[in-house]
N, C-alpha and C positions, 0 to 999 in steps of 0.2 A: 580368685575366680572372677569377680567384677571387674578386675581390669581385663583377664581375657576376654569377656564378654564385649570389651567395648571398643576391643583394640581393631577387629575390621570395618568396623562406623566409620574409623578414622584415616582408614587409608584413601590415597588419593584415588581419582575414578579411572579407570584401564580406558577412555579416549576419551577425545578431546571436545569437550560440551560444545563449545563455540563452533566448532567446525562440525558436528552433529546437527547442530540448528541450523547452519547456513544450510546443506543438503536438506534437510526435511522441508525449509522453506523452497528449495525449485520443487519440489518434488509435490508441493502444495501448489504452488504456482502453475506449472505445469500441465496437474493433471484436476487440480481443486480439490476440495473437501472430500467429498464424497466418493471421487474417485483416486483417492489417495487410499491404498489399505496399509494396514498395519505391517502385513508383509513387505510393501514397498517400502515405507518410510523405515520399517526398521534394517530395511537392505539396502537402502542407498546412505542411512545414517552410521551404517559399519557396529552395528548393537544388534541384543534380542530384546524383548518385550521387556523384561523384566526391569534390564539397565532403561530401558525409556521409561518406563512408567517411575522408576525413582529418580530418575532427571529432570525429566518433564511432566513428567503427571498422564492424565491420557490424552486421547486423539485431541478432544476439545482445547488442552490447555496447550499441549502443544503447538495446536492452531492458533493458538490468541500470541504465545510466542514469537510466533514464524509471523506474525502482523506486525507483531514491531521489532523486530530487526528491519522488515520488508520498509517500514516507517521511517527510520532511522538510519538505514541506508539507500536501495535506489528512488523511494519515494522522497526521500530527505530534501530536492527541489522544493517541495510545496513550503516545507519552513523557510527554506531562504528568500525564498520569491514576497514571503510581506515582509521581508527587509527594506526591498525597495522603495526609492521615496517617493514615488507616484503611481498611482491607482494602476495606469496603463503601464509603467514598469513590472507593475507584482502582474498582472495579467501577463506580460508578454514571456515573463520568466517561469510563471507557473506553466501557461504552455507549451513555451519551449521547450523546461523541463519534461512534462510529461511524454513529448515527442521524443526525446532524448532515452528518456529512462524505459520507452516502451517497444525501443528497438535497441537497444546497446547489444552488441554484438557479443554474443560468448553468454550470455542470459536468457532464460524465454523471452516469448512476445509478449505484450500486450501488461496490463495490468492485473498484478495478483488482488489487491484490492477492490477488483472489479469482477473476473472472472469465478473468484476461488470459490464464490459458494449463489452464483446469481439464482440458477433453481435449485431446491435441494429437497429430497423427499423427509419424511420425519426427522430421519436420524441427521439432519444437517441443518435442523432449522436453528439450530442455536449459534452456528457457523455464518450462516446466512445472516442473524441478525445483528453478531458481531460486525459485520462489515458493511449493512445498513445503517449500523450506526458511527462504525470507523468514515462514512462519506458525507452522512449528514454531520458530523463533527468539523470535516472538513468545506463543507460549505459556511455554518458559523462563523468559523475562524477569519473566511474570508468572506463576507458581511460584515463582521465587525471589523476588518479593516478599512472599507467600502466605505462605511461610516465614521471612521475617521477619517478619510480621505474630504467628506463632506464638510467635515466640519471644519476643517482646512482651507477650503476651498477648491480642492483638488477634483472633484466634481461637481454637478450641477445639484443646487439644492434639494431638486425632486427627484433624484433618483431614486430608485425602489433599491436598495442595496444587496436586499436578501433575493431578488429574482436575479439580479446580475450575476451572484456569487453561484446561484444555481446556472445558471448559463456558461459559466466560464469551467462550472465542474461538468457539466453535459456536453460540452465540445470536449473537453479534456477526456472523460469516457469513453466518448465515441470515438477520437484518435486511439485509448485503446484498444477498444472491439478490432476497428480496422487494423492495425498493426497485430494483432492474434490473426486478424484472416491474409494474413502475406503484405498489408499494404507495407511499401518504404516509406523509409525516412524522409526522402525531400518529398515525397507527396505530402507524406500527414506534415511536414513544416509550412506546406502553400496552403492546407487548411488552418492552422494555428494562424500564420501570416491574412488567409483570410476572414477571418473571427476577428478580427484586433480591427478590422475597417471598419468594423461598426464601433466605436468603443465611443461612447458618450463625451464630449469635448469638455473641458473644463469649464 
């Protein structure tokens, strides 16, 4: 009796996790948090409630999910971008990327990480804050490379690191709003290309 009991635990899941989460992330992307409902995401995921809530858990952790795959794939630029070995490198790739990843063709517009929960009434403020703090993580990450770049020489001793890092991710947003509201690719790239003219000389 204990082993029948245990034996549908074990079987494997009737689809395919990986390819569930890739859809519920456009579908967050898309339409954001709040306007994502469980009927959506459970219809574009090819599941009911039941199989999501034992995969994924609920709308929240789903959400926090769907952020990092989003992180890890088309936002994945921003990790490469402090590979580079000079300040204005990781700048020009981190914008580039973002210009890149905020129009690619066959994906929504714009940034999930940006759009997915900017306003959000009660039931989304916990979405909201995930990604408050998914961008101020990314502003850190690049400060603390700013300041290496300092200590190297690779910029001018007085820079202020942590307002640059914030400046470079406030163009970078802004290229997404506008690429959510129709702009193109070689425009938002003459904005990236134009941000980089001011970039602090070594």
């Amino acid at each position: 009796m204990e082993r029948q009991r245990k034996a549908p635990m074990g079987r494997p899941r009737g689809f395919d996790a990986d390819e569930a989460l890739e859809r519920a992330l456009r579908v967050f992307w898309e339409q954001g948090y709040e306007g994502a409902s469980l009927a959506d995401l459970t219809e574009a995921m090819g599941i009911n409630r039941t199989s999501m809530y034992a995969a994924f858990g609920n709308k929240e952790d789903l959400f926090r999910k769907a952020l990092e795959r989003y992180t890890e794939g088309p936002a994945s630029y921003a990790t490469r971008a402090l590979q580079e070995p000079t300040a204005r490198q990781v700048a020009t790739a981190f914008l580039d990327g973002a210009v890149r990843a905020t129009t690619r063709p066959g994906d929504p517009t714009g940034c999930f990480g940006v759009q997915g929960a900017l306003a959000a009434g009660e039931g989304g403020h916990a979405a909201r804050d995930t990604l408050i703090a998914w961008r101020n993580d990314a502003v850190s990450v690049l400060a603390d490379r700013f300041r290496q770049a300092v200590a190297q020489g690779d910029l001018p001793r007085d820079t202020d690191t942590g307002q640059l890092a914030r400046y470079l991710m406030t163009v970078a947003n802004g290229i997404a709003v506008q690429a959510a509201g129709g702009a193109g690719r070689d425009d938002l790239q003459q904005v990236a290309d134009m941000a980089l003219r001011s970039w602090p000389p070594a």
